[in-house]
Structure formats: C-alpha cells, structure tokens
C-alpha positions as a LaTeX table, in Angstrom:
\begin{tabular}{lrrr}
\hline
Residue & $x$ (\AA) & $y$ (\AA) & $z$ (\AA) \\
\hline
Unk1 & $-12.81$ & 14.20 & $-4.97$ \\
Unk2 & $-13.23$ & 10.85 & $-4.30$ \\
Unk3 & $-15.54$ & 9.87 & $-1.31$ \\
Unk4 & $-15.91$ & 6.21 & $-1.52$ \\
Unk5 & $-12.73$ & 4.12 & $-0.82$ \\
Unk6 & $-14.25$ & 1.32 & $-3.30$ \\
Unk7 & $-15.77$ & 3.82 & $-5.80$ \\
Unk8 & $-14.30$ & 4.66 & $-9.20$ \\
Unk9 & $-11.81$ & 1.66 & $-9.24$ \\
Unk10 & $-9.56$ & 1.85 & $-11.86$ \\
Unk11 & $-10.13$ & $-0.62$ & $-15.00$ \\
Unk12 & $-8.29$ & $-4.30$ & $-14.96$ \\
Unk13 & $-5.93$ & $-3.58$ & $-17.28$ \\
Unk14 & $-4.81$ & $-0.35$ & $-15.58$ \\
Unk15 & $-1.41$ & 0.80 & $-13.46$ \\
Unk16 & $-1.41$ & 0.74 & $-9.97$ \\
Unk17 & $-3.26$ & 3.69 & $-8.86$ \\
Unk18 & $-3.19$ & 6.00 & $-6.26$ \\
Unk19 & $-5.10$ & 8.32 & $-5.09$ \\
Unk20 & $-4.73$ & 11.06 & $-1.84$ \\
Unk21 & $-7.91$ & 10.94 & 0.20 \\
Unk22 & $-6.69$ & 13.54 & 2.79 \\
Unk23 & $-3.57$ & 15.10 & 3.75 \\
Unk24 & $-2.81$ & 17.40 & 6.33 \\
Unk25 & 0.56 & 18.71 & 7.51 \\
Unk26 & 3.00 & 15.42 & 8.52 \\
Unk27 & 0.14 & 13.33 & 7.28 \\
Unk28 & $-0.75$ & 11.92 & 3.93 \\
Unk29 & $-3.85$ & 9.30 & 3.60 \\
Unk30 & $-4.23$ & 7.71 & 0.08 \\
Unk31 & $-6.11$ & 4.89 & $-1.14$ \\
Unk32 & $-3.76$ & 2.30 & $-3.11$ \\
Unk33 & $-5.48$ & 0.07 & $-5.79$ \\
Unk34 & $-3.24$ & $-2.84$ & $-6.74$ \\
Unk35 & $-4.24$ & $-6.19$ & $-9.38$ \\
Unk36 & $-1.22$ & $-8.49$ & $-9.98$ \\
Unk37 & 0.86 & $-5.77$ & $-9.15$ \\
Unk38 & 4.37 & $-6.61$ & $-7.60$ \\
Unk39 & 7.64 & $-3.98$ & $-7.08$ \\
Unk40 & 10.49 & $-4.82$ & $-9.51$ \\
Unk41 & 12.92 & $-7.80$ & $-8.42$ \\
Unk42 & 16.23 & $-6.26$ & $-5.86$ \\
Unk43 & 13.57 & $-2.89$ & $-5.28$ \\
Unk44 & 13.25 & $-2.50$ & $-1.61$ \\
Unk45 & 10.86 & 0.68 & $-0.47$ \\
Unk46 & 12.97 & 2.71 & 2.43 \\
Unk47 & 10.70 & 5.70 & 3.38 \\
Unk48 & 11.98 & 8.15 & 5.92 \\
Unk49 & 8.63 & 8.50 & 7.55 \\
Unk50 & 5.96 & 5.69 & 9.22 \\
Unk51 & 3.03 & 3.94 & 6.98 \\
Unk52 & 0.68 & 2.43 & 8.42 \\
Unk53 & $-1.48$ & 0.20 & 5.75 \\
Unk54 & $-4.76$ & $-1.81$ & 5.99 \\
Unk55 & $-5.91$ & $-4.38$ & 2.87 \\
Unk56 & $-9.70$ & $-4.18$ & 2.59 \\
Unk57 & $-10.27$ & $-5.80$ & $-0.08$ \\
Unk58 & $-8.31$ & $-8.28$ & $-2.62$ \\
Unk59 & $-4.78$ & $-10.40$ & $-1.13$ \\
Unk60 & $-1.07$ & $-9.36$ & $-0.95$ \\
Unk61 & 2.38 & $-10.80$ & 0.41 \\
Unk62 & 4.46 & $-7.77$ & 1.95 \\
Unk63 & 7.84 & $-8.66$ & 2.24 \\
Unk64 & 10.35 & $-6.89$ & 4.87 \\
Unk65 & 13.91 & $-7.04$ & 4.15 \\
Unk66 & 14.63 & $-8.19$ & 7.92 \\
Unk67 & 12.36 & $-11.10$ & 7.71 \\
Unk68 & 12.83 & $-14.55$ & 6.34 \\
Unk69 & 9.26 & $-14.69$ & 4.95 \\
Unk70 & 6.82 & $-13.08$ & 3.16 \\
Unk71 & 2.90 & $-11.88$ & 4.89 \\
Unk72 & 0.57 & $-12.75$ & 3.63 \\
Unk73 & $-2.54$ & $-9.81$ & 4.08 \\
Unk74 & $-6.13$ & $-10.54$ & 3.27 \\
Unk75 & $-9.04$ & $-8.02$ & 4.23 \\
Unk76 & $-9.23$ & $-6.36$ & 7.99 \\
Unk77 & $-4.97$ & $-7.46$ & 7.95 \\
Unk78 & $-2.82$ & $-3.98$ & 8.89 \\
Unk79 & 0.34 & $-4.03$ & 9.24 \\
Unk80 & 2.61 & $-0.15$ & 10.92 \\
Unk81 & 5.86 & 0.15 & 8.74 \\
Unk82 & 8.29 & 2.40 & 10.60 \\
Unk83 & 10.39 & 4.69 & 8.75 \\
Unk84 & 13.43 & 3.60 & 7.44 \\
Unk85 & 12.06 & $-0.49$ & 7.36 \\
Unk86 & 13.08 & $-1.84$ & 4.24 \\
Unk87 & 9.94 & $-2.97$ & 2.52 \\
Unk88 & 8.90 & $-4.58$ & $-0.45$ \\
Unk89 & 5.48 & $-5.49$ & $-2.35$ \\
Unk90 & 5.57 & $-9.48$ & $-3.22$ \\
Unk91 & 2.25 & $-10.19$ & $-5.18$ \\
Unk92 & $-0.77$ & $-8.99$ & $-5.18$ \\
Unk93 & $-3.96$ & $-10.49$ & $-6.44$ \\
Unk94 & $-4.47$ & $-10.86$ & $-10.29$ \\
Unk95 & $-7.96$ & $-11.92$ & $-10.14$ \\
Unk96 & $-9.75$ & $-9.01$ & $-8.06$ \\
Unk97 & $-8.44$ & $-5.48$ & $-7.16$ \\
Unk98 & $-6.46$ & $-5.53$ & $-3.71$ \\
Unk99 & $-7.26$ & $-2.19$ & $-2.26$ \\
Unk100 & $-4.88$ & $-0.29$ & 0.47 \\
Unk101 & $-5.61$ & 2.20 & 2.72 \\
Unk102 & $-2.30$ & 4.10 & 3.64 \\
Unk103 & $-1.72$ & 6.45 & 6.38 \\
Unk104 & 2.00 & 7.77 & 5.89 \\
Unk105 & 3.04 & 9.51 & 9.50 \\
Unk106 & 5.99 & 11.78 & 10.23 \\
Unk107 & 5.88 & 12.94 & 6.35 \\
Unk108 & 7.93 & 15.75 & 5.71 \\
Unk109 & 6.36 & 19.23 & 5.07 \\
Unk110 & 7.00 & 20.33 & 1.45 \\
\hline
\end{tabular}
C-alpha cells in the first residue's frame, strides 16, 4: 500500500496512473499522477458525484464546459467539482509529473 503521496511515481514514459489511497463508504481518495497528459479532444468528464482535487506538485489547465477559459493549477491550487459539472483535463505538464490528490464525495456504494 502506498504511504507516501510522492513515493513510487510512475516512470516518464508511463500512462496516467492512479492509485486509491483510502476509500470508505461514499468516499474514494486516490492519488492521480499525470505528465503531458490531456483527455481526448470533444471528451467532457460528467461524474454523478462531487471531486474535490488539489495539484501538489507539477502544472495543469482544467477546463469546465460552462466557462470561457481554461485554469490554470500550480501546487497548493484546489479546485471542488460538483457532480454533474462538465469537466475536462486541458494539459498537463510534460516536463515534471503533475500529481493530484482526489477526494470523490457522494460516490455511489457498489
């Protein structure tokens, strides 16, 4: 299990990664590692429950359909995503790992 958000990152070359740090019923905490990583053209993320997500480390632009304009999120930058807000990820840093820390919220009980 992992127990060091920046420990065993995963190689340059590899996917974006994710990995579940905790989860509890209704709530899912996972630890996103993303390098020049960037959701498909037209794909928009609509999630029926809330994320909240914190960058602390690397750069990303977090685009949300009802806004003209990309943000832009360095480290310490959080941003609460209610469900159902059409969301998308821009960019992400090519140079150095951009690492997430995701709380989903309100996640249905499988």
């Amino acid at each position: 299990m992992l127990a060091n958000v920046f420990a065993a990152l995963p190689p340059p070359s590899a996917d974006e990664a994710f990995a579940t740090l905790a989860s509890r019923p209704g709530l899912r905490i996972e630890r996103i590692v993303s390098r020049g990583h960037a959701n498909p053209p037209g794909f928009w993320y609509d999630q029926p429950h809330g994320e909240w997500v914190l960058v602390l480390a690397g750069e990303a632009r977090l685009r949300f359909e009802d806004e003209a304009e990309p943000r832009r999120l360095r480290p310490g930058d959080f941003v609460d995503i209610a469900p159902h807000r059409r969301h998308r990820v821009e960019w992400t840093d090519l140079t150095s790992p951009t690492i997430w820390l995701a709380v989903h919220y309100g996640v249905a009980v499988t």
